[in-house]
VOPAGU-2260 file (C-alpha; in pm, 1 decimal, decimal comma):
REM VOPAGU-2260
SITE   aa  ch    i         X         Y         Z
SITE  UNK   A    0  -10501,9     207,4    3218,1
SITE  UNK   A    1  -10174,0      57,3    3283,0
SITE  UNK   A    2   -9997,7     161,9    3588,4
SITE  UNK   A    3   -9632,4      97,2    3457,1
SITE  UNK   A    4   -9510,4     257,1    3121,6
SITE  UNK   A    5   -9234,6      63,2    2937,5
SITE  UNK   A    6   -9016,0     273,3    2775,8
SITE  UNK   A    7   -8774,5     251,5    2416,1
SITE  UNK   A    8   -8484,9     465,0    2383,3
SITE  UNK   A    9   -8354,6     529,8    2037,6
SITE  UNK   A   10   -8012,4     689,3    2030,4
SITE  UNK   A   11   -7816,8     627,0    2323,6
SITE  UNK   A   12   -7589,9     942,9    2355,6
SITE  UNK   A   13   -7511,9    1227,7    2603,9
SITE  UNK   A   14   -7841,6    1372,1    2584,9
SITE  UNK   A   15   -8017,0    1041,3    2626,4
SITE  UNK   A   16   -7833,6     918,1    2898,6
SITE  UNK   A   17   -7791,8    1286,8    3127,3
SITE  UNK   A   18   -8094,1    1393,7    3055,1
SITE  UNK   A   19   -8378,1    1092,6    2957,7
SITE  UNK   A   20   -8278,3     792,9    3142,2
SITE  UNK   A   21   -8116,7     969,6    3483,9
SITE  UNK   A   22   -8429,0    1089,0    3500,8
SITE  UNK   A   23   -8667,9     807,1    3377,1
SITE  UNK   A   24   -8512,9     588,3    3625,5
SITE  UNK   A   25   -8645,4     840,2    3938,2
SITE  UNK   A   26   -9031,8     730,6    3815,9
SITE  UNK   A   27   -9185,3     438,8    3953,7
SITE  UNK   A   28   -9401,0     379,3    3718,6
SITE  UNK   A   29   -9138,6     352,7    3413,5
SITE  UNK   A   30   -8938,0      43,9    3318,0
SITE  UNK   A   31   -8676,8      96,1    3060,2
SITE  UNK   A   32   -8684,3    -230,4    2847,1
SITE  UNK   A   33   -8530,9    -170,7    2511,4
SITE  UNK   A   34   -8236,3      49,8    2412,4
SITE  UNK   A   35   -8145,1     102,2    2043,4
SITE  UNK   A   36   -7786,6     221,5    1863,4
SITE  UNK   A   37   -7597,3     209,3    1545,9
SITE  UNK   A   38   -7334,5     125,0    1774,6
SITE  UNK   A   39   -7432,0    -208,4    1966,1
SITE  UNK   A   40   -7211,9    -214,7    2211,2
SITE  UNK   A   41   -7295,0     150,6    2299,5
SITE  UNK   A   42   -7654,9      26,9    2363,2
SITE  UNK   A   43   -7529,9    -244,3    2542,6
SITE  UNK   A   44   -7340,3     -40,1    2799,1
SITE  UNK   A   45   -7603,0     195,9    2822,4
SITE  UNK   A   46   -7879,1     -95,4    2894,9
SITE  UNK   A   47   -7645,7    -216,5    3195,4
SITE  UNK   A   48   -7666,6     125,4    3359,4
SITE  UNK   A   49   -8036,6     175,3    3271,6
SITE  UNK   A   50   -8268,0     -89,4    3172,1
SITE  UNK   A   51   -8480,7    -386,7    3322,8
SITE  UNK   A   52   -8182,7    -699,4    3348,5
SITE  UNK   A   53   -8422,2    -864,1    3018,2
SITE  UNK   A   54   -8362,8    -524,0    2832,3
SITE  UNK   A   55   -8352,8    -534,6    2461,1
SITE  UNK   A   56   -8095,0    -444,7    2218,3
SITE  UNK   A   57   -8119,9    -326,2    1907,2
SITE  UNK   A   58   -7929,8    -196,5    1568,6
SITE  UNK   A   59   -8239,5     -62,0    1367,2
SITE  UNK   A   60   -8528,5     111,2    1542,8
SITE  UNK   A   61   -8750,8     -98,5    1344,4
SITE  UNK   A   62   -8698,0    -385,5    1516,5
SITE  UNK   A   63   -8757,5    -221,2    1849,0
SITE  UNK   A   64   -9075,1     -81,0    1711,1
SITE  UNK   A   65   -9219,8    -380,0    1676,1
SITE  UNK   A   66   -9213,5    -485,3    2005,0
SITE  UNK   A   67   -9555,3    -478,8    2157,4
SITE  UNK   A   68   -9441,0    -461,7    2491,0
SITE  UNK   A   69   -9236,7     -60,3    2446,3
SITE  UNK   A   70   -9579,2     199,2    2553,6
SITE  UNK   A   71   -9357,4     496,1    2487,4
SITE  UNK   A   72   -9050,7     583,5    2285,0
SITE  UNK   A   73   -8781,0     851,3    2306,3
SITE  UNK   A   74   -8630,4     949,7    2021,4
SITE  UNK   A   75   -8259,7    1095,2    2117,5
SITE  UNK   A   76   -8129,7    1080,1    1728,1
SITE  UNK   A   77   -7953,2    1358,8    1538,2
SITE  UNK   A   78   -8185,1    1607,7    1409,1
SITE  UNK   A   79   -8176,1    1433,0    1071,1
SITE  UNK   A   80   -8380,5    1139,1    1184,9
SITE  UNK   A   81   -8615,1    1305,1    1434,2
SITE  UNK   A   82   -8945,6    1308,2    1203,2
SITE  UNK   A   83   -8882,8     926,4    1034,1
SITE  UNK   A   84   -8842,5     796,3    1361,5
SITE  UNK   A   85   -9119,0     943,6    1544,4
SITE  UNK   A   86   -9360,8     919,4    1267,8
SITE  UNK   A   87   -9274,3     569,6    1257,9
SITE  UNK   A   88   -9301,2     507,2    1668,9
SITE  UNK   A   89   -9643,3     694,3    1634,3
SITE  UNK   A   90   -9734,2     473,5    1364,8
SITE  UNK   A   91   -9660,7     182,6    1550,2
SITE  UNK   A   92   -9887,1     267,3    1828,9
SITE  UNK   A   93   -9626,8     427,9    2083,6
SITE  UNK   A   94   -9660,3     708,8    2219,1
SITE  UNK   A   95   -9317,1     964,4    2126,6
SITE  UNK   A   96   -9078,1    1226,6    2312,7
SITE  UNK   A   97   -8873,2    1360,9    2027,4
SITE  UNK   A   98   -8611,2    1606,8    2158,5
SITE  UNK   A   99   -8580,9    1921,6    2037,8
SITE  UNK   A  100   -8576,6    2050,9    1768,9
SITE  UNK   A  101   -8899,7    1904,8    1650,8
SITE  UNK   A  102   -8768,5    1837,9    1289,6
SITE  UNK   A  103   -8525,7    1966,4    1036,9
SITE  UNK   A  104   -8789,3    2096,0     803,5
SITE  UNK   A  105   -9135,2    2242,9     928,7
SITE  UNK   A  106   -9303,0    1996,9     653,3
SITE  UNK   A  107   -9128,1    1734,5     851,5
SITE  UNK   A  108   -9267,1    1861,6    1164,1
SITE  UNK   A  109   -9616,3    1899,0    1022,6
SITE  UNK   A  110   -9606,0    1541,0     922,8
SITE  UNK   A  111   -9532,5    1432,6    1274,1
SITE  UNK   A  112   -9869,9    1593,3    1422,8
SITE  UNK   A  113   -9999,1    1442,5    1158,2
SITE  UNK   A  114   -9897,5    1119,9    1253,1
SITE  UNK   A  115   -9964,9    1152,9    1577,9
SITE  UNK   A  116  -10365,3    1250,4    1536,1
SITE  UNK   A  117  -10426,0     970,1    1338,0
SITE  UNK   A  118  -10249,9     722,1    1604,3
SITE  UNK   A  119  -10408,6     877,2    1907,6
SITE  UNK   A  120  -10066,1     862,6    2066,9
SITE  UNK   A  121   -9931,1    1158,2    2273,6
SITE  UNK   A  122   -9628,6    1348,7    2084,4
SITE  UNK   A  123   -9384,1    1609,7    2301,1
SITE  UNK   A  124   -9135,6    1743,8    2227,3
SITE  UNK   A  125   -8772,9    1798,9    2484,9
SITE  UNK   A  126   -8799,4    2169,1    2550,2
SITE  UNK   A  127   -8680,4    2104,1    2943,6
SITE  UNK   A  128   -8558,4    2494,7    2951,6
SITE  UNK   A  129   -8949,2    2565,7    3034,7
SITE  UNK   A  130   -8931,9    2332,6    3346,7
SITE  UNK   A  131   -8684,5    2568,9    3492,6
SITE  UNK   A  132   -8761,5    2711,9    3830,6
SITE  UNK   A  133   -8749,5    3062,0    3714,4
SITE  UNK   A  134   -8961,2    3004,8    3415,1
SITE  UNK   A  135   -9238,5    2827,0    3601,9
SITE  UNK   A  136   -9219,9    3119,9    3813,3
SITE  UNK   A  137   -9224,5    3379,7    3541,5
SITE  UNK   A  138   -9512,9    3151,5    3307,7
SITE  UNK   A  139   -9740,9    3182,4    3612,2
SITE  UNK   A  140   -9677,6    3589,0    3649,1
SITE  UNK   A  141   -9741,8    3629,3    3277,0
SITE  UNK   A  142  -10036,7    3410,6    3278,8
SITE  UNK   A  143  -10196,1    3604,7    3587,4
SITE  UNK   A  144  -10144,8    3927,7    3394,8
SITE  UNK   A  145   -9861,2    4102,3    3596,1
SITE  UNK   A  146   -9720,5    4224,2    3248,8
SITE  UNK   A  147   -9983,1    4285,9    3063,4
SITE  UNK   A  148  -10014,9    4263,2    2697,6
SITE  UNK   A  149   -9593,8    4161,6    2610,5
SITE  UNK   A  150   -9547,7    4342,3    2307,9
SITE  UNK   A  151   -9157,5    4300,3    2272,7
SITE  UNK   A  152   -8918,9    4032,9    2349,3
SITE  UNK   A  153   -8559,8    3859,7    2267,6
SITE  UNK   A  154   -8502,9    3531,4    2288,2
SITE  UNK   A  155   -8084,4    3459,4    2428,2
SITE  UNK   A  156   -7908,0    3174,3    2319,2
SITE  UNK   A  157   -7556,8    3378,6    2302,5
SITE  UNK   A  158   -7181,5    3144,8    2379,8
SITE  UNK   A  159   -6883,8    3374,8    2369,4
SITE  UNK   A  160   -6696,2    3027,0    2217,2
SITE  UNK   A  161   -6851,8    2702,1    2323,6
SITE  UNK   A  162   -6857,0    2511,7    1955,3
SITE  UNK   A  163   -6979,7    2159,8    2076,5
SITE  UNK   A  164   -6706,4    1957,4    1880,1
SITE  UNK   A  165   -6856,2    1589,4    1910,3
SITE  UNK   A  166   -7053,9    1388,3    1748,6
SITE  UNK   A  167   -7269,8    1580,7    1428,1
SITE  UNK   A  168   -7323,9    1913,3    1584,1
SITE  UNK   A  169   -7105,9    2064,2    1326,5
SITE  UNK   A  170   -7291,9    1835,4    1055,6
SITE  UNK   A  171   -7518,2    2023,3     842,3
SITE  UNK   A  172   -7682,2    1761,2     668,0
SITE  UNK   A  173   -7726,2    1560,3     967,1
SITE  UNK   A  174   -7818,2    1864,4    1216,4
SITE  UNK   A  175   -8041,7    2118,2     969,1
SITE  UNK   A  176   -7822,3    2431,2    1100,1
SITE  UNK   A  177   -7531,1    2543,8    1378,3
SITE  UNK   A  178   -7652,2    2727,2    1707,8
SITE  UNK   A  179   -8001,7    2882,9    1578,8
SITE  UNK   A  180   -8150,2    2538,2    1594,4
SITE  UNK   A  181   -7924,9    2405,4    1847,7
SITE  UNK   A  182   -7979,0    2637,7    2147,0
SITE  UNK   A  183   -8176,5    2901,0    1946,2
SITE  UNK   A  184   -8436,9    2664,7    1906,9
SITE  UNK   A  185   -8440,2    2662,1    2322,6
SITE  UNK   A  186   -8473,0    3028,5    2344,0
SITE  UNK   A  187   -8719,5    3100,6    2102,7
SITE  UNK   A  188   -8962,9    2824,2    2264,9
SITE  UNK   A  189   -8936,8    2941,7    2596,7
SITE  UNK   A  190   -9005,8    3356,0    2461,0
SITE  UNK   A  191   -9294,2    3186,7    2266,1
SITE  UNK   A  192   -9446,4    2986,3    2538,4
SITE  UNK   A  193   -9372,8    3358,4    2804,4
SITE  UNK   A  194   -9570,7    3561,2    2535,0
SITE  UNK   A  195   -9878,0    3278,6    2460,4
SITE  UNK   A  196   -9795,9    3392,7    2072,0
SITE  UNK   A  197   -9744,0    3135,7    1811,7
SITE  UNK   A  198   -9895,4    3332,5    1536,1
SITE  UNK   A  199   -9591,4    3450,5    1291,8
SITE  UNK   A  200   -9646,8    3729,2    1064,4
SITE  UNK   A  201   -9280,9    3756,6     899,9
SITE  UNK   A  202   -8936,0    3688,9     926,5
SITE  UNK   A  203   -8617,8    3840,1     841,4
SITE  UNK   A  204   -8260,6    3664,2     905,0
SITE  UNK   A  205   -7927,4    3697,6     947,2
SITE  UNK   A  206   -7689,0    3383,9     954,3
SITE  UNK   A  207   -7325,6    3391,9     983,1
SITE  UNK   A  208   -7015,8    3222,3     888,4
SITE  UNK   A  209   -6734,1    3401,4     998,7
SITE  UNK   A  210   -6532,0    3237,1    1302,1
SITE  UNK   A  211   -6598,5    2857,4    1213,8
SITE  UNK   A  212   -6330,7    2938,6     965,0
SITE  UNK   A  213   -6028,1    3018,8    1177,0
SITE  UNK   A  214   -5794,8    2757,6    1283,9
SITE  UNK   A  215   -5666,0    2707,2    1696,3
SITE  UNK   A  216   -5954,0    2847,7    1807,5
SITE  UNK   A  217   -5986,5    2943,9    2171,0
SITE  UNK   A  218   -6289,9    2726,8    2223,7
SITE  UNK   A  219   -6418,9    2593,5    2588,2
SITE  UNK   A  220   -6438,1    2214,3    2416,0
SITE  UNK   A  221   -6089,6    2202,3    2244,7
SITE  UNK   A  222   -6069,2    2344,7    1869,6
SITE  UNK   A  223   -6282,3    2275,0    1606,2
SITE  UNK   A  224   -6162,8    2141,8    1268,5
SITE  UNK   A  225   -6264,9    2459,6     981,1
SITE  UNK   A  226   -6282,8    2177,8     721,0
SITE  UNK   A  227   -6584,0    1978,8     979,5
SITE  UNK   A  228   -6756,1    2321,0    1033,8
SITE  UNK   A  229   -7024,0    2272,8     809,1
SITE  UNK   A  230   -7275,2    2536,6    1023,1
SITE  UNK   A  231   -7336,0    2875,2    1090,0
SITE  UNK   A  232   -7157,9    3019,2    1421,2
SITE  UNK   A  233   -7422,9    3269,9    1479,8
SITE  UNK   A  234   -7756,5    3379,2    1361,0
SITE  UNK   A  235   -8011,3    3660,8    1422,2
SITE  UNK   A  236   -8386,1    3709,7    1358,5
SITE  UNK   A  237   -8644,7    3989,5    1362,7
SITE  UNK   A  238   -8992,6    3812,4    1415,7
SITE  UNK   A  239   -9307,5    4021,5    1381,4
SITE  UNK   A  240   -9614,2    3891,1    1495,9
SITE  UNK   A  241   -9962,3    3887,7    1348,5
SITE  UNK   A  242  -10078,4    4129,9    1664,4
SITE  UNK   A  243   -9761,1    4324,2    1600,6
SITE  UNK   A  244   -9564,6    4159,7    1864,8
SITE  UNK   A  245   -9196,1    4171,2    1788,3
SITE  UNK   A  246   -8920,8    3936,3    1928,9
SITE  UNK   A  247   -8585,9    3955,8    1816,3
SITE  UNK   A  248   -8347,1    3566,8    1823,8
SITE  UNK   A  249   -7970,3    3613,2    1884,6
SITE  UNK   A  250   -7808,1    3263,4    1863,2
SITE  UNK   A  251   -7453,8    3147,1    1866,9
SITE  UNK   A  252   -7146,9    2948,5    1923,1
SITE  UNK   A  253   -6878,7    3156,9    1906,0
SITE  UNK   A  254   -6911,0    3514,4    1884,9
SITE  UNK   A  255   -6716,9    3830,2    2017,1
SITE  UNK   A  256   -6897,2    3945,6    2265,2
SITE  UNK   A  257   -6960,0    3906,1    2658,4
SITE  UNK   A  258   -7312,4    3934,1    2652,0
SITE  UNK   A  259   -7350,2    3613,4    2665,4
SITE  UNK   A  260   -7656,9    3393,3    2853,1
SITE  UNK   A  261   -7835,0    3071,0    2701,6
SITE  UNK   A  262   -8220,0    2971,7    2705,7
SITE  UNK   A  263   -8287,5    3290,3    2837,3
SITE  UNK   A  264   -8586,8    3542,7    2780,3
SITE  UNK   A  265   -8652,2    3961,4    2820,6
SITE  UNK   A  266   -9015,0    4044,9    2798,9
SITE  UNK   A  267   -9143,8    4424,3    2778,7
SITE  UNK   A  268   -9570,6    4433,5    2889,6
SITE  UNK   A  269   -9749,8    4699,0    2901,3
SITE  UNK   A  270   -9772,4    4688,1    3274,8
SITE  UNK   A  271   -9428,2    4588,5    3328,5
SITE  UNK   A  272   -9132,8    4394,1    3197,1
SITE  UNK   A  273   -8918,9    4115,4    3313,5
SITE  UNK   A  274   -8541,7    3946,8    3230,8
SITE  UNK   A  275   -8321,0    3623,8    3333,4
SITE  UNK   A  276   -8030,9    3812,4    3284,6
SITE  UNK   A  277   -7905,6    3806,3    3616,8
SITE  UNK   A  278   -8147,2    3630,6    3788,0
SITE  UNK   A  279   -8529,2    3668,3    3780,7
SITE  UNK   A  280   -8571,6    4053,4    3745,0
SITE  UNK   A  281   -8975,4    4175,5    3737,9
SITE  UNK   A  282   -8981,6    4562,5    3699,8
SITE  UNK   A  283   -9279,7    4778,9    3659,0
SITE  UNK   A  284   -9446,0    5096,8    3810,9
SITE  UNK   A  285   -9619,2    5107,5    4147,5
SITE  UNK   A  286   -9814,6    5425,1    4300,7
SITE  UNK   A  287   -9609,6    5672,0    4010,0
SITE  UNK   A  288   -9262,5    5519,4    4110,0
SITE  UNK   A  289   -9086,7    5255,8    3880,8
SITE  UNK   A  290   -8956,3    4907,9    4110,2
SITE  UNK   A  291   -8753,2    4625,8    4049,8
SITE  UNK   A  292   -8824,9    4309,6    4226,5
SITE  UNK   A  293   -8512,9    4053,8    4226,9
SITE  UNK   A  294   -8711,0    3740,2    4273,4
SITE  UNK   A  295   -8519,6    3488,0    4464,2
SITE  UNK   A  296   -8595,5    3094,5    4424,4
SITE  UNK   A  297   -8442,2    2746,5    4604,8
SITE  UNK   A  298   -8163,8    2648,3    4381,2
SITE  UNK   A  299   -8134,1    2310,2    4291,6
SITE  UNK   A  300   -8536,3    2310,1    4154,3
SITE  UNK   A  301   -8817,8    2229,5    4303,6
SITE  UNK   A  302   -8931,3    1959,2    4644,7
SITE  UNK   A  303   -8929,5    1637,1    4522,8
SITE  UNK   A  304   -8907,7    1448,5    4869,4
SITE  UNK   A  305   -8700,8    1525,3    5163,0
SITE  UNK   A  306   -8346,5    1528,6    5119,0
SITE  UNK   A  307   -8381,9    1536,2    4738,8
SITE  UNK   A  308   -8467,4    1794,5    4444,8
SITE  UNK   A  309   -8645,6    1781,7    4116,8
SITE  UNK   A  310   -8380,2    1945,5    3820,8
SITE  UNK   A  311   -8601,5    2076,7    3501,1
SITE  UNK   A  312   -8519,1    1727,7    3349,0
SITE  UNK   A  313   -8680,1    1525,2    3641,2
SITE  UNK   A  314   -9011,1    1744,1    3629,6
SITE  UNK   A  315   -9080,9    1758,5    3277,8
SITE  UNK   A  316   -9001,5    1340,9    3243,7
SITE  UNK   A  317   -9223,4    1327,7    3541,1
SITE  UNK   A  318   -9487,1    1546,6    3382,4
SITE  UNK   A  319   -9453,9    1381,0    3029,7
SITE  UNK   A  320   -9551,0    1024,4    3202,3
SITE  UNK   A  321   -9811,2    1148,1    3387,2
SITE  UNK   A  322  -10029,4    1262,0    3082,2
SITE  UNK   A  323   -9980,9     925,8    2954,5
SITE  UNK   A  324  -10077,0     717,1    3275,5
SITE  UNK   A  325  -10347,8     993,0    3309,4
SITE  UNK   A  326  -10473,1    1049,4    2955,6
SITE  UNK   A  327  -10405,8    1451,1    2949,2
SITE  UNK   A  328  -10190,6    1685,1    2712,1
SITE  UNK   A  329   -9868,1    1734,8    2773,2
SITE  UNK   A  330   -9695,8    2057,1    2850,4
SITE  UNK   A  331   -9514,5    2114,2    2570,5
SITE  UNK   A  332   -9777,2    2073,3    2261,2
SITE  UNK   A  333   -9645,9    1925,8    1934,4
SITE  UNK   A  334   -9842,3    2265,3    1726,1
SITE  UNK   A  335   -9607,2    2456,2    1957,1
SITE  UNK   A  336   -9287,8    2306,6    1857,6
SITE  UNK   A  337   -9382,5    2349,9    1488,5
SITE  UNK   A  338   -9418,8    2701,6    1517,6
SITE  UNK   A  339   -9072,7    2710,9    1641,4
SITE  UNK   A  340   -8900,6    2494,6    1343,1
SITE  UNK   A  341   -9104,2    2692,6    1110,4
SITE  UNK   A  342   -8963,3    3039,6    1219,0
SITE  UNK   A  343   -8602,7    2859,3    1215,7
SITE  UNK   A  344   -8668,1    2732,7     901,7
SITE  UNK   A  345   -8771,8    3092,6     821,8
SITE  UNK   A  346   -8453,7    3279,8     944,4
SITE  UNK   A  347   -8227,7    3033,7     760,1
SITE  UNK   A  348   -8481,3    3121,8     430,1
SITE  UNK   A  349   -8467,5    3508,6     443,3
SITE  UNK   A  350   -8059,3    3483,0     472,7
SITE  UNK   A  351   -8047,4    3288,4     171,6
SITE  UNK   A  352   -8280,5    3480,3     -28,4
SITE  UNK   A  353   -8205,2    3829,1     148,3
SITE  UNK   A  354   -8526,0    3925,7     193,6
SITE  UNK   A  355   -8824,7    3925,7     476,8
SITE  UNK   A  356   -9004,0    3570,7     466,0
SITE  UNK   A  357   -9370,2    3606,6     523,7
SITE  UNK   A  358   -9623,2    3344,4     690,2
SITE  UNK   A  359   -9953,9    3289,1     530,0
């Protein structure tokens, strides 16, 4: 077993550099030696800052695939290229963090486990919201029971206006969708992961056009371009579960309302219930009285050493490289991450067709 994992990064943009590689470069046992971008000289830049002083550069992530030195690759595309790429790392004998969302297309994502059982390679995929102090803390009160059987739940992922204007986030064709599987996608993994439920029964979806169109927008990155908004601003699901389990997905960019809160869960058990909201709230019933419990955790994350924290990205890059070097499944399971695109895929579905969608 190798004691130092050499990494590939594919896509070198925000989310690979804030998230992947400021946290990458906190493991010891990680070496950053290849770095690949349409835009060379973005890749170059981005090697300086990051890599080993032999790193690589590369164009096409073929050519960086077929260096027998990269263990592991992180793909940190557009949505658009998530499954070619990883299939293709997989194939090569890597072993693949694909951020989220899995895929455009469930049959995209289904291809991708595929790949990845017939490699033997690990496959994750960047759902960092579950790393989160307060959802480590609420996983481990669900899985002890405190709320019993969780019955009903909504999934947040609600921005008053906060259109991200860069890059292709506005891209249909390159993205798959607007804020449902932008931060939606978050929300719904983290309600799915609370409740232990990844059996769909059916879906029924709303998806909405309505302020993308307006021109000046207030907007908290600068105003969009109506002729470039190519997604939905908001979209809503109603997701019943095999056992009967409903949650309900509110997702969206710009909306009027000040409800807002992102990657956030509510969860109603039959012994109690529990919210991000404002803060970790637990609530239930004790001796015929109801309670509230406000729980109160360290910000900043968790110990790392002294002087220093661990933010959600550090642990679950730490975590991720640790069932490599020690041969066990990662946290976030590749069948989990499907069931996610595929009830995406299904709330985009029952919009266009107007009816319920229905899982076999």
């Amino acid at each position: 077993m190798k004691n130092t994992l050499k990494i590939g990064i594919i896509g070198c943009g925000a989310i690979a550099v804030e998230k992947h590689l400021k946290s990458l470069r906190k493991i010891d046992q990680v070496e950053v030696v290849a770095f690949c971008n349409r835009n060379l000289n973005r890749a170059e830049v981005v090697a300086k800052d990051f890599g080993t002083v032999d790193a690589k550069i590369y164009a096409d992530y073929r050519e960086l695939l077929k260096d027998k030195a990269v263990d592991v690759v992180h793909v940190c595309t557009p949505n658009v290229f998530h499954a070619e790429i990883s299939i293709a790392a997989l194939e090569a004998g890597k072993h693949v963090m694909c951020e989220k969302p899995m895929a455009k297309t469930s049959e995209e994502a289904k291809q991708m486990i595929a790949a990845a059982k017939e490699s033997g390679k690990k496959l994750t995929i960047g759902y960092n919201n579950r790393f989160r102090p307060d959802s480590q803390y609420l996983h481990k009160a669900v899985s002890r029971g405190d709320l019993g059987e969780i019955y009903y739940a909504k999934a947040h992922a609600i921005r008053r206006r906060a259109v991200p204007t860069w890059g292709v986030f506005m891209d249909e064709e390159k993205q798959g969708g607007g804020p449902l599987i932008d931060i939606g996608t978050h929300a719904l993994d983290l309600t799915l992961w609370m409740m232990d439920n990844y059996k769909p029964k059916s879906v029924m979806g709303s998806v909405f056009r309505k302020l993308g169109k307006q021109k000046d927008a207030a907007n908290a990155f600068g105003s969009w371009d109506p002729e470039e908004f190519k997604v939905e601003d908001s979209a809503f699901g109603f997701i019943k579960m095999q056992n009967g389990a409903t949650i309900v997905l509110e997702s969206s960019w710009a909306l009027n309302s000040l409800d807002v809160d992102e990657a956030k869960c509510s969860l109603s058990g039959t012994k109690g219930g529990a919210d991000m909201k404002d803060g970790l709230r637990i609530h239930g019933e004790d001796f015929g009285r109801l309670y509230t419990k406000n729980v109160e955790l360290e910000p900043g994350g968790v110990a790392f050493f002294e002087g220093e924290t661990e933010s959600e990205a550090d642990v679950e890059m730490r975590l991720w490289i640790e069932s490599i070097l020690n041969d066990t499944e990662p946290v976030v399971k590749p069948e989990e991450a499907l069931v996610v695109t595929q009830i995406l895929e299904a709330i985009y579905e029952s919009d266009r067709i107007g009816q319920a969608v229905y899982f076999d």
